[in-house]
C-alpha positions, 0 to 999 in steps of 0.5 A, spaced: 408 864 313 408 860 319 401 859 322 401 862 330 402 854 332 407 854 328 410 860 331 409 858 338 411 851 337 419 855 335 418 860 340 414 858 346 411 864 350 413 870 345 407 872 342 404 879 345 397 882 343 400 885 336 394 891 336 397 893 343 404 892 342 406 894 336 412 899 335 415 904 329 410 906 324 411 909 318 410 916 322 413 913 328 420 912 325 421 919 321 423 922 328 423 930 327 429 932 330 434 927 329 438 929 322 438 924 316 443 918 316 445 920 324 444 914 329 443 914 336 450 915 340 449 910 343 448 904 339 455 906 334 458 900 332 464 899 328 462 893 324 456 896 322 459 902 320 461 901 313 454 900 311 452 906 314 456 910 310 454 906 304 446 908 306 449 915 307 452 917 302 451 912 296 456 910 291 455 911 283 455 904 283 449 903 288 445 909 284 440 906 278 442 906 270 437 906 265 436 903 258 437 909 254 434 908 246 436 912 240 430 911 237 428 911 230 436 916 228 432 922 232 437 924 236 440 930 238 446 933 240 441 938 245 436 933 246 443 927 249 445 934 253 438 935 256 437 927 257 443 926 261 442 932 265 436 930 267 438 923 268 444 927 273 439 931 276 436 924 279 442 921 281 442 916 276 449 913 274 450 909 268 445 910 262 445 904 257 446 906 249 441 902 245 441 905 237 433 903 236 431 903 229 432 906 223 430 914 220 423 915 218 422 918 211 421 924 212 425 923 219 424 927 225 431 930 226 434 932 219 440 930 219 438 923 221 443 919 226 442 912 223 448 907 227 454 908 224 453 914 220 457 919 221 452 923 225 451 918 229 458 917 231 459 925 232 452 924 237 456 918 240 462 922 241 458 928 244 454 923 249 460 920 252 463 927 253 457 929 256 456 924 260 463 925 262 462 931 264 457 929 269 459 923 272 455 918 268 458 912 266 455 908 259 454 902 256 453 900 249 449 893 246 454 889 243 450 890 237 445 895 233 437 893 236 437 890 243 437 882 240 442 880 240 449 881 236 449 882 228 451 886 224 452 887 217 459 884 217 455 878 218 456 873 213 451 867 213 458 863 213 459 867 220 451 866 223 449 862 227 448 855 223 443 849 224 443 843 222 438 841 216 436 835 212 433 832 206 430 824 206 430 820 201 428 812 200 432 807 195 431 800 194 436 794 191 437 795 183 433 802 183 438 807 178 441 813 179 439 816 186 439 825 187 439 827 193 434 833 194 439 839 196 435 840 205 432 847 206 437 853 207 436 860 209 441 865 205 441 862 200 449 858 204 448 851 205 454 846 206 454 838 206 455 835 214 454 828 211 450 822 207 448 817 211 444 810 209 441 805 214 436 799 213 428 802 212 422 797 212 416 800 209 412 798 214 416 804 218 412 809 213 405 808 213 402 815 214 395 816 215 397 821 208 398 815 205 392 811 207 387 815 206 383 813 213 376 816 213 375 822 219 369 824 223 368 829 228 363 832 233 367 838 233 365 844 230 368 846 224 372 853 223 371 853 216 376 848 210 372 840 210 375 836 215 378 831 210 383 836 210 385 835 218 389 829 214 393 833 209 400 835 212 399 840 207 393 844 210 394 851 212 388 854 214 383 852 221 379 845 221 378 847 228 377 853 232 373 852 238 373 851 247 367 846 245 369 839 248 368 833 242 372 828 239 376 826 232 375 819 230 380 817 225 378 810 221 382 806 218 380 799 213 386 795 215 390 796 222 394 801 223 400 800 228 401 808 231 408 810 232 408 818 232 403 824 231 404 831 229 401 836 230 400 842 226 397 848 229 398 856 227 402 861 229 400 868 231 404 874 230 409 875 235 407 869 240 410 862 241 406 857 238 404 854 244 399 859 246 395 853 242 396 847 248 389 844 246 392 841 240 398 838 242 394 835 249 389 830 246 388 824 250 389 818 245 385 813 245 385 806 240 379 801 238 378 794 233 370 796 231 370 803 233 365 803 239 370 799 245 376 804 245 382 803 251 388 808 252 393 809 248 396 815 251 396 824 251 399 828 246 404 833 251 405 840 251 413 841 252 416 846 256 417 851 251 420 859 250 417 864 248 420 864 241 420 856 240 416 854 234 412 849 235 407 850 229 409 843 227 411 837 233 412 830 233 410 826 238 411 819 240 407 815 242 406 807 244 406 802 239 399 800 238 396 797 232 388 798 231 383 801 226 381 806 229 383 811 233 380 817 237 383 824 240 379 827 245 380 834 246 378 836 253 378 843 255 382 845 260 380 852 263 386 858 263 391 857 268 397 862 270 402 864 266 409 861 267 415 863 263 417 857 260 411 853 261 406 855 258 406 862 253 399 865 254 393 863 256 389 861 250 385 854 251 382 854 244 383 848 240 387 851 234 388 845 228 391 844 222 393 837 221 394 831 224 399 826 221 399 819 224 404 815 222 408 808 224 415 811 223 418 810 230 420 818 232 424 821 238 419 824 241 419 832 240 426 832 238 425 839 235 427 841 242 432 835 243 437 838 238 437 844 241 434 847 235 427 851 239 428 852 246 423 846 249 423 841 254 419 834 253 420 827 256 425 822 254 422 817 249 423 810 252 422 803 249 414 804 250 414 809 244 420 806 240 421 798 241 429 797 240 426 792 234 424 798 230 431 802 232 437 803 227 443 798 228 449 803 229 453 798 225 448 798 219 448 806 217 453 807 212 457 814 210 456 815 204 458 822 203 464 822 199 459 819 194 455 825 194 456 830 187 456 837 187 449 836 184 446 831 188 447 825 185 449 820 189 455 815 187 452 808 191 448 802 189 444 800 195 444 793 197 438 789 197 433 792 200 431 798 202 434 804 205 433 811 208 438 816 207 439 822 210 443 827 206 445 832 213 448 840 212 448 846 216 445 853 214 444 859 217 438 860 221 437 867 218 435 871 223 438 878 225 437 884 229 430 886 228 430 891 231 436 895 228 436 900 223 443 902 220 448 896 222 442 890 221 445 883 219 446 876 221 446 873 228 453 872 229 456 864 230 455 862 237 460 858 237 465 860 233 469 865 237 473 868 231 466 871 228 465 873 236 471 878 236 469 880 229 462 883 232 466 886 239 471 889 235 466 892 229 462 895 234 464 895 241 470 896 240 470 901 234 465 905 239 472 905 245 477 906 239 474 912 237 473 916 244 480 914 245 484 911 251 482 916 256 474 915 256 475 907 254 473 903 259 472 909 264 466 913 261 464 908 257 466 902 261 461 896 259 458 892 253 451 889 254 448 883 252 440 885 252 434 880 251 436 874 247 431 874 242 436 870 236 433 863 236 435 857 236 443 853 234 445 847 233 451 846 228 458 850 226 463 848 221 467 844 226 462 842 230 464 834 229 471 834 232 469 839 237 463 834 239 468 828 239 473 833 244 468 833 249 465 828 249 470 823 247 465 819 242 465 820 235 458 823 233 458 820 226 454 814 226 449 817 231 447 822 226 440 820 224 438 821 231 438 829 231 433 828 224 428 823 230 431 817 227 432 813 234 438 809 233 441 803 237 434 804 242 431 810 245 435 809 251 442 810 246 439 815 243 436 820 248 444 819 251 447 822 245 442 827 244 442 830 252 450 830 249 449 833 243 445 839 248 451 839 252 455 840 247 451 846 244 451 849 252 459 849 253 461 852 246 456 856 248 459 858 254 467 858 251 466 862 244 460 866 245 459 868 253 467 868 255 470 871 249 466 877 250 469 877 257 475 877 255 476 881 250 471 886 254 477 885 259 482 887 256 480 893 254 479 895 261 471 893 261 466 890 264 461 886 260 452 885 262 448 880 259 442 877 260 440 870 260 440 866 253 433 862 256 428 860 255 430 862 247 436 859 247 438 851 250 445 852 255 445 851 262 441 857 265 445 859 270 452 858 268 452 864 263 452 869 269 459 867 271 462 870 265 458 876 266 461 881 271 453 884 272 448 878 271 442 881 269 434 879 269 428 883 267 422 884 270 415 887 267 410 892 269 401 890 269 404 885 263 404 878 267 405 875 260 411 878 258 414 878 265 421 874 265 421 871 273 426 865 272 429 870 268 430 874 275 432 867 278 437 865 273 440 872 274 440 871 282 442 865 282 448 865 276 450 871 280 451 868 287 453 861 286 458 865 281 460 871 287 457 877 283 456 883 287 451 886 283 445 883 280 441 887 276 435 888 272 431 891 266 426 894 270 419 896 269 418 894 262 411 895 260 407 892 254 402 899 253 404 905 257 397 908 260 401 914 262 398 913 269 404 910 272 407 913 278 414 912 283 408 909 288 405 904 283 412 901 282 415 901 289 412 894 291 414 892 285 420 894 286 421 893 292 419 885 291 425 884 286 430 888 292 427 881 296 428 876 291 436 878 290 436 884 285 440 890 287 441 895 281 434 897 277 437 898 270 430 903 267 426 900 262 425 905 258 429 912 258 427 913 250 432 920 248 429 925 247 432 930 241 427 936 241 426 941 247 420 943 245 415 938 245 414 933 251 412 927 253 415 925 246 419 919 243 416 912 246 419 905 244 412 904 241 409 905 247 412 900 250 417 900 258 415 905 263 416 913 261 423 915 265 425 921 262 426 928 263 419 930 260 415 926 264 410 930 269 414 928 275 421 927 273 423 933 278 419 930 284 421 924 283 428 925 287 426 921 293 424 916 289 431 916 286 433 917 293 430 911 296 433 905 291 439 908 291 441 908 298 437 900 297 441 898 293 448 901 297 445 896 303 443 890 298 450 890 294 454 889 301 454 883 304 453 876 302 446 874 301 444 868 307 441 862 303 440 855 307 439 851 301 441 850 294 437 847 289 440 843 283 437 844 276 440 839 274 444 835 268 439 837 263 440 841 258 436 846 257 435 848 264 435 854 269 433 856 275 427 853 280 421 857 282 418 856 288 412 852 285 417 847 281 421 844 288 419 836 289 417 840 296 416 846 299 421 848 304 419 851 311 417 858 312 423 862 313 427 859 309 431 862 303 434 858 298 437 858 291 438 854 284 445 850 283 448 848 278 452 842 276 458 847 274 458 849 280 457 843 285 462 839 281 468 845 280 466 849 284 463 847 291 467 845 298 464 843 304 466 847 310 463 845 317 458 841 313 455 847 309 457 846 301 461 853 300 463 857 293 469 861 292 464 867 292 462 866 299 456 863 298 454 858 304 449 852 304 447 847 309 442 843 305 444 840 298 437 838 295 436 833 288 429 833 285 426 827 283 426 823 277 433 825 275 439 822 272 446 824 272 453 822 269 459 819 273 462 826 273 457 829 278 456 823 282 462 823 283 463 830 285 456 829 290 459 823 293 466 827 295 461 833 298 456 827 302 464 824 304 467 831 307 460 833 311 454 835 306 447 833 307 444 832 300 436 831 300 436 826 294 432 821 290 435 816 288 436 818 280 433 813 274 438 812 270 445 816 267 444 822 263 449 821 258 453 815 254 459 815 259 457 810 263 454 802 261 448 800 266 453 796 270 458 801 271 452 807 273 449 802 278 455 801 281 456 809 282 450 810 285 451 804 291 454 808 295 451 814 296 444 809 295 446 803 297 438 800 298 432 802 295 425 803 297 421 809 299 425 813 304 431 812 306 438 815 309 446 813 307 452 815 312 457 816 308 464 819 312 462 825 314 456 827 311 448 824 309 444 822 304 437 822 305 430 821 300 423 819 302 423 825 307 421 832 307 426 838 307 423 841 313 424 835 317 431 834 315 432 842 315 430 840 323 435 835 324 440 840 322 438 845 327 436 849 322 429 854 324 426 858 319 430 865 318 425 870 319 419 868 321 412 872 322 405 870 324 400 874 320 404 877 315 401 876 308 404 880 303 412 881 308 417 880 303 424 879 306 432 879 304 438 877 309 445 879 308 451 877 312 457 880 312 463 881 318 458 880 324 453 885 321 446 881 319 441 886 314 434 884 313 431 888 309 423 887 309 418 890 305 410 890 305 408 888 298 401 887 299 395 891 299 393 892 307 397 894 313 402 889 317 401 889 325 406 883 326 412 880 331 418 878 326 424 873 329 431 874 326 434 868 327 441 872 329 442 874 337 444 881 337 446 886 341 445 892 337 438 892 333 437 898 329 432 900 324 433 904 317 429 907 313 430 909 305 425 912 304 427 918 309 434 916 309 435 914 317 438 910 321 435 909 328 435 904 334 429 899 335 425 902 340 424 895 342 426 888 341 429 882 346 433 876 345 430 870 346 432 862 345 439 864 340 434 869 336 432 877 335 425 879 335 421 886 335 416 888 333 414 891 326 408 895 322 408 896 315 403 900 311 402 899 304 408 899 299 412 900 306 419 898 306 425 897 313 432 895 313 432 891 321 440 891 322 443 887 328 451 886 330 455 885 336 455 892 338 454 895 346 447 894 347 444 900 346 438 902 351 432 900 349 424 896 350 424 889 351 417 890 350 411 894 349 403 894 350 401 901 346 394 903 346 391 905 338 394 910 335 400 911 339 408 909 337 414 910 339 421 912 336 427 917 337 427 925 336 435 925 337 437 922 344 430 921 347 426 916 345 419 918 347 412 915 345 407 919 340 400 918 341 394 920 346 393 915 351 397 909 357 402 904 355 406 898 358 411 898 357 417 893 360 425 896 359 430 891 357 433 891 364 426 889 366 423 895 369 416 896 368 413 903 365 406 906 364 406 913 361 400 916 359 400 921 354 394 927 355 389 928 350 390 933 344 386 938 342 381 936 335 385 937 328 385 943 325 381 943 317 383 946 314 376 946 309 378 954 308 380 958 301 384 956 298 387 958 291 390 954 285 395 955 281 399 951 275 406 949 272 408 944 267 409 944 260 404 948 256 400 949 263 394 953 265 394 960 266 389 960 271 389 962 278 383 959 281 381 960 288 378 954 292 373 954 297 377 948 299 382 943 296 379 940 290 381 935 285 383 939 278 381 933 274 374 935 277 375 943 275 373 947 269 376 950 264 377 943 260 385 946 261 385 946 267 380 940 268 386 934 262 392 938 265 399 934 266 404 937 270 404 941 277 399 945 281 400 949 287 395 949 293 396 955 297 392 957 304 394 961 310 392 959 318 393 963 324 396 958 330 396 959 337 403 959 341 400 954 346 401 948 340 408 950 339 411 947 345 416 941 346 412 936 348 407 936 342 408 936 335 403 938 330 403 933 323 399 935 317 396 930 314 394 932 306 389 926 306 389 924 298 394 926 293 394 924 286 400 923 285 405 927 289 406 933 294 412 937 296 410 941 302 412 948 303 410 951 310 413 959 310 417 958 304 421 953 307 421 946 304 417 941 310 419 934 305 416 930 299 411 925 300 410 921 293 408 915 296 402 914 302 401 916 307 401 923 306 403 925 312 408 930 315 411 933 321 412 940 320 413 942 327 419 946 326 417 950 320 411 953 324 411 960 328 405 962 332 401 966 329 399 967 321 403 961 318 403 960 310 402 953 307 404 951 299 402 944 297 405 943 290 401 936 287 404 933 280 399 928 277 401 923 271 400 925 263 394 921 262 388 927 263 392 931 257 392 925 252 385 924 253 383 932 254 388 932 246 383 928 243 378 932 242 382 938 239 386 939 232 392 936 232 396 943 232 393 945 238 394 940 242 398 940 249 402 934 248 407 932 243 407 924 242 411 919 237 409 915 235 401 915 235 401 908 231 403 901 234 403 899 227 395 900 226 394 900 233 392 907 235 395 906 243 394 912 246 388 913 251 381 914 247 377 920 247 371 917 252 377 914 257 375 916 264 380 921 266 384 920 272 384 924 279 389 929 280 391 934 284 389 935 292 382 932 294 384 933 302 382 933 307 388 937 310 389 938 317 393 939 322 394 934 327 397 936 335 400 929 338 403 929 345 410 926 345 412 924 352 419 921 354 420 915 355 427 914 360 431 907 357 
């Protein structure tokens, strides 16, 4: 947020005393009297009329979804009934299918509903009438398990390939040559080619083969250290946080060319937990005492499914006798996706392989085989001396016999040769149960028409024309979780089409053979990668949109990063719902490029809904509650996510037994058997009328960021931008799909067909680009965009001779040097400055701007002269801030989504082309700030209130609440100084109280409290551990002088753990599941004797700690299963029970309300 000197400097002389001129708190804008959804009359305006009724009356469309998984075959037909009336209860409106697992033997529900069994397919036909019935829409993954589309029709023929290779060397005069079959998978392996080239053997010296000495000041973990050097080795050499260092010695020079690395993998993680091992400092020496650099092994980017237990690098060429590797231990950093799985600094070792062979620097990511991104490798690591003539490799693969035998005599010399083929890469759903089986072909759009119409398709045949594609209207692509591809039978003729080069010759390169010189043979690979990303897009992504298409469907996914090498944002464009996903308390598991890819892909490619998976958890610790996620939440709606999909609604098939089916206590529990699923409706209430607004409307951005031509690529973080951009100003990720075939400029902002507007184009540093892209980026710059850009190092791909490359570059950076600026027909290029002083020369200011606002979180939306923000504190404190929208307004009003109201701003003014007003959050507090063009509604232009005091709307009155003088200035300029009189003391109610429970299996007690009091603090032990409800009831008397117009009387329930609904005389007063638990019940009192019921509901955690100390058959809760594995998940015995119930204290609170005349 901008410093108040930077505020001032904007806004010069707008700043007030915000602790006196603060307006609409949480209280303040709940304005008894005033119905909800109903507006002041006077501020009607037709424009914003639509979004009105959107936030009024929400659309099925803007209600949330939830991932509904048929776990384990324990499905019912009463259970899928129960579940999907629990859902339509909350105002949930699509559930998405997931077939999870197979039966467990014995199996929970007899007969067992496996995928594809008969039962289950009857159990699909009576969910799909069901949800019929209710108005509920579903999707299906596209495959048995979430991850990703497979199935046993799969054959290893039809399942994403990789390439694979064997090695072998041949001299002059050597006899009969067999060349070893490459490793295969499936037991299916089918030749590519066999290639030989030239190979000295002075290229393959190894420390294997030359048997240096090895000594360490490192603790050993526990093998002898000589095994440090046997690339065999599987067990630790080191495992320590100790600084030290290996010397490698040898008797005779050594010319380094390469490293690897070998270090373990643990269960379940990316092996780059284990970063020390590859982020050894490299060092050189002659005698072993003078050592000088030589270089630092790096840690790529990486996935968290890259397999990286064994990794190449290159290094520069450097002979010397002795070589050192120093380990310097960093402390743990923050996780970010794609950069760094987990936080583990230890130095984990196998071996280390050195070697003078020249290698392609960790070329396991550059054949797109793992999901990573290294450096190029350039003529340091591989001088073009040591680099393959291409016009010396030979294809030798129609002299290849079925077993093995090579038909060639090789020439003088001595040669390499490479035997290259493709297998499957193995992997299947893991997660499925009956219809488990091979990953499909990637690139292969036959096999994908296969996977729909087996699955998917069988789904929609089966439940006939009516239902297909109206109640179940979707397929689902879920997380990608199915590796790497490389290869596919026709991957050669497909590679030439679209590159326009044969691949043939350059195929050593994808084994990390450099050919031709590093330059050459990183153009080929970052071609290759290309290739892979657009087969990718055309057979996988848009035949499923296709075919979903033309059954009258829709088609969901998630992204294919960081697990799969593609252009991370192009897949959204197939998509009709783009989706991201977020975790809950799980910061090494949570996915926020995911939700960048989503929300850029989403907007550049002009989706409406942008959706996530939402709120998975790696452990349910049955504590979790709607207030706990509301900030979270809330967070996501502010990065440009306007569906939740709920992660997880596990079907439940037993009526009789709660809380009961868990993913193995994996995702946050949204069921029907949760404590408080029948007090959430507000919840529910509040993210649907959220997710009306925010599906409106065009998203308001100033800047896109270009993720560039690599491949892998995806959307930027805030942390990964060259510079960071002024506050206030919103941006998203733009890919080169995009600019090149997509984007035009309208009066110098860059415009997609979606709507999407960018007044700023900004290229990062150290990029390289094809002559494709710059010639798209010359024709935007020539027709009046402004493009903040580096000039680039070099050309990306082989398309382009250096001369050709520089050539294309000149106009848009006709000269070097630090900073620069090129005009070139309407537009701009400028680099060597910062993005705010460029934003500046556009006249560009921040959107939105508040001074002392840590924790505000902000998103714009603009559509027919109606601009919605929508504001959120996310943060821990309170805000007491001025906010300045850079829009001018005459009608400002503010909407409310927790209470489902919409109010004029009591206050706010015009100043210098912008809107501000006041605003206070409390903690997890949410407002929509609306501004369009219509009458100027009567209003403040400011006020000076003393603490305590707010103002709002109580139908056509404005009136201010609260004790004490205000100042206050009219929009007309007529000054005001209202003063409210003092109250009478708050009435405690610290009186008899009794106590009575409901829930599942709930106590059957009805205690009588001498005050409100926690239940987690009461005996018996089943009342003390009860999960559910519990109802505090007391009576008071009321003098008739506090039931007057001019005071309102608030009850304030003080703590509540987790949530309350108050009832007063019977009557229901309101739902308070969110702080602060505060009230007005003014309309629902009467003079005299008067009944209060306050019915509290806290979360499942008491009763699964108190059932730990009973006999399984007398235990209250019903938990499956108990087991992650061997890890028993559930709370412990000893673990500290949570408060629960009404602590208080309660009081009744008399506020004056004084009319304010505007």
């Amino acid at each position: 947020m901008p410093s108040k000197r930077d505020f001032d400097a904007v806004f010069p002389g707008l700043m007030v005393d915000r602790r006196s001129a603060l307006l609409g708190g949480s209280a303040a804008l709940l304005c008894t009297g005033t119905a909800p959804g109903t507006g002041h009359a006077a501020t009607v305006d037709p424009q914003a009329s639509a979004w009105g009724e959107a936030f009024d009356r929400p659309p099925p469309e803007a209600g949330p979804g939830v991932y509904w998984y048929w776990l384990d075959g324990a499905v019912s037909a009463a259970g899928i009934t129960a579940d999907l009336e629990g859902m339509h209860a909350n105002g949930i409106t699509t559930a998405m299918v997931f077939a999870i697992g197979a039966s467990a033997k014995p199996p929970l529900v007899d007969p067992p509903a496996d995928a594809l069994t008969p039962q289950w397919w009857g159990l699909i036909d009576h969910a799909v009438a069901e949800a019929e019935r209710l108005g509920i829409t579903l999707s299906l993954n596209i495959c048995d398990g979430w991850a990703t589309a497979s199935g046993p029709w799969v054959t290893p023929d039809l399942s994403m390939q990789v390439l694979t290779w064997s090695d072998t060397r041949a001299t002059a005069g050597q006899g009969a040559i067999r060349l070893a079959t490459p490793p295969m998978r499936r037991n299916w392996y089918r030749d590519v080619a066999v290639l030989a080239f030239p190979w000295p053997e002075a290229l393959d010296e190894t420390s294997a083969r030359r048997h240096p000495r090895v000594s360490t000041t490192l603790p050993l973990a526990g093998p002898p250290l000589a095994r440090l050097l046997d690339p065999g080795n599987d067990e630790d050499v080191f495992d320590t946080t100790q600084a030290g260092q290996i010397d490698v010695a040898f008797d005779q020079p050594f010319t380094l060319r390469s490293v690897t690395v070998r270090t373990p993998s643990p269960w379940g993680y990316s092996p780059g937990v284990y970063r020390a091992a590859n982020a050894l400092r490299v060092e050189a020496s002659e005698d072993g005492v003078t050592f000088r650099p030589v270089g630092r092994l790096e840690y790529p980017q990486h996935g968290w499914q890259t397999d990286l237990t064994t990794l190449t690098h290159a290094l520069p060429e450097t002979t010397a006798r002795v070589f050192r590797f120093v380990h310097e231990p960093q402390a743990p950093g923050p996780y970010f996706e794609n950069y760094d799985f987990g936080q583990d600094v230890r130095l984990r070792l196998f071996s280390l392989e050195l070697s003078s062979r020249p290698e392609i620097h960790q070329i396991v990511g550059k054949t797109a085989a793992q999901w990573s991104i290294s450096r190029r490798t350039d003529a340091r690591d591989v001088p073009d001396a040591v680099c393959v003539d291409p016009a010396k490799v030979l294809d030798l693969t129609d002299r290849l016999a079925a077993d093995g035998t090579l038909d060639w005599t090789p020439p003088p010399g001595r040669w390499r040769i490479l035997r290259l083929g493709h297998t499957s890469n193995g992997r299947e759903n893991s997660a499925a149960g009956g219809a488990q089986g091979l990953e499909v072909d990637r690139f292969n759009a036959a096999a994908v028409t296969m996977q729909f119409d087996r699955w998917f398709g069988a789904a929609l045949d089966r439940i006939g024309p009516a239902r297909a594609g109206k109640v179940l209207n979707t397929v689902h692509v879920d997380s990608w979780e199915a590796s790497g591809q490389n290869w596919t039978a026709d991957f050669p003729a497909r590679f030439q089409a679209l590159r326009g080069y044969a691949l043939r010759v350059w195929l050593p390169v994808l084994a990390g053979v450099p050919v031709g010189s590093a330059e050459q043979s990183e153009a080929v690979l970052h071609d290759f990668r290309q290739t892979v990303a657009d087969l990718t897009q055309s057979a996988f992504f848009e035949t499923i949109a296709r075919l979903a298409h033309a059954r009258g469907c829709r088609f969901s996914g998630e992204p294919a990063s960081p697990t799969y090498a593609v252009d991370g944002l192009r897949w959204a464009e197939a998509t009709d719902v783009p989706m991201g996903e977020f975790w809950l308390r799980t910061p090494r598991n949570d996915k926020p490029t995911d939700v960048a890819d989503a929300v850029s892909g989403g907007r550049i490619y002009g989706k409406r809904i942008i959706a996530t998976e939402s709120f998975t958890e790696n452990d349910i610790l049955w504590d979790e509650h709607p207030a706990m996620l509301k900030p979270l939440g809330d967070r996501h709606y502010c990065r440009g996510i306007n569906r939740f999909m709920l992660h997880v609604y596990t079907a439940q098939p037993f009526l009789d037994r709660a809380p009961g089916l868990t993913l193995n206590g994996i995702g946050t529990m949204f069921s029907r058997t949760q404590t408080w699923w029948s007090q959430a409706r507000g919840w529910f209430d509040y993210l649907r009328r959220c997710q009306a607004v925010l599906q409106r409307g065009l998203p308001v951005s100033d800047v896109a960021v270009f993720t560039g031509e690599d491949i892998p690529n995806r959307a930027l973080l805030p942390h990964q931008l060259d510079a960071p951009l002024p506050a206030g100003v919103a941006y998203d990720s733009i890919n080169r799909d995009a600019l090149v075939r997509l984007a035009r400029v309208e009066q110098g902002a860059i415009v997609l067909p979606g709507g999407m507007r960018y007044r700023l184009l900004v290229l990062r540093a150290g990029a390289r680009y094809s002559s494709g892209f710059l010639a798209a980026l010359e024709r935007l710059v020539r027709a009046g965009a402004t493009v903040l850009a580096p000039p680039p190092l070099g050309a990306v791909g082989r398309e382009a001779d250096p001369a050709a490359f520089v050539a294309q570059c000149r106009p848009l950076w006709p000269e070097a040097g630090r900073q620069g600026e090129t005009r070139l027909g309407a537009g701009r290029v400028v680099w060597g400055q910062s993005p705010a002083h460029v934003l500046a020369s556009l006249g560009i200011a921040g959107d939105l701007l508040a001074n002392d606002a840590a924790g505000l979180e902000w998103t714009h939306r603009r559509e027919a002269g109606v601009d919605v923000y929508f504001l959120a504190n996310t943060g821990g404190a309170a805000l007491d801030t001025e906010v300045s929208l850079r829009v001018t307004a005459r009608a400002v009003a503010l909407w409310d989504a927790l209470e489902g109201q919409r109010l004029p701003a009591p206050a706010w003014r015009n100043v210098a082309g912008r809107t501000v007003l006041p605003l206070r959050l409390a903690p997890g507090e949410s407002r929509f700030i609306v501004l369009s063009d219509g009458g100027v509604a009567p209003h403040l232009a400011q006020a000076h209130l003393a603490a305590g005091q707010s103002l709002e709307w109580r139908g056509e009155r404005l009136v201010m609440a609260g004790a004490g003088e205000a100042r206050l200035l009219r929009s007309d300029g007529r000054r005001l100084a209202p003063v409210a009189p003092a109250m009478p003391p708050a009435i405690e109610l610290d009186q008899p109280w009794t106590l009575s429970f409901a829930g599942w299996r709930a106590p059957p007690e009805r205690l009588t409290l001498k005050q409100p009091a926690l239940w987690s603090d009461l005996a018996p032990d089943r009342v003390r551990f009860h999960a559910g409800s519990g109802t505090y009831a007391t009576q008071i008397d009321l003098p008739r002088h506090l039931l007057v117009r001019d005071i309102r009387l608030m009850l304030d329930l003080g703590a509540v753990h987790a949530m309350a609904e108050v009832a007063v005389n019977g009557r229901l007063a309101g739902r308070r599941w969110i702080a602060p638990f505060r009230l007005d019940i003014t309309a629902f009192l009467r003079p005299g004797r008067n009944t209060i019921a306050i019915t509290v509901t806290n979360t499942w955690h008491n009763r699964l700690v108190g059932d730990r100390v009973l006999p399984e058959a007398e235990r209250v809760a019903w938990v499956y299963p108990k087991l992650r594995g061997t890890k028993d998940w559930l709370p412990a015995r000893d673990a500290p029970l949570l408060p629960a119930g009404l602590a208080g204290p309660v009081r009744i609170v008399a506020e004056p309300l004084v009319d304010i005349p505007v």
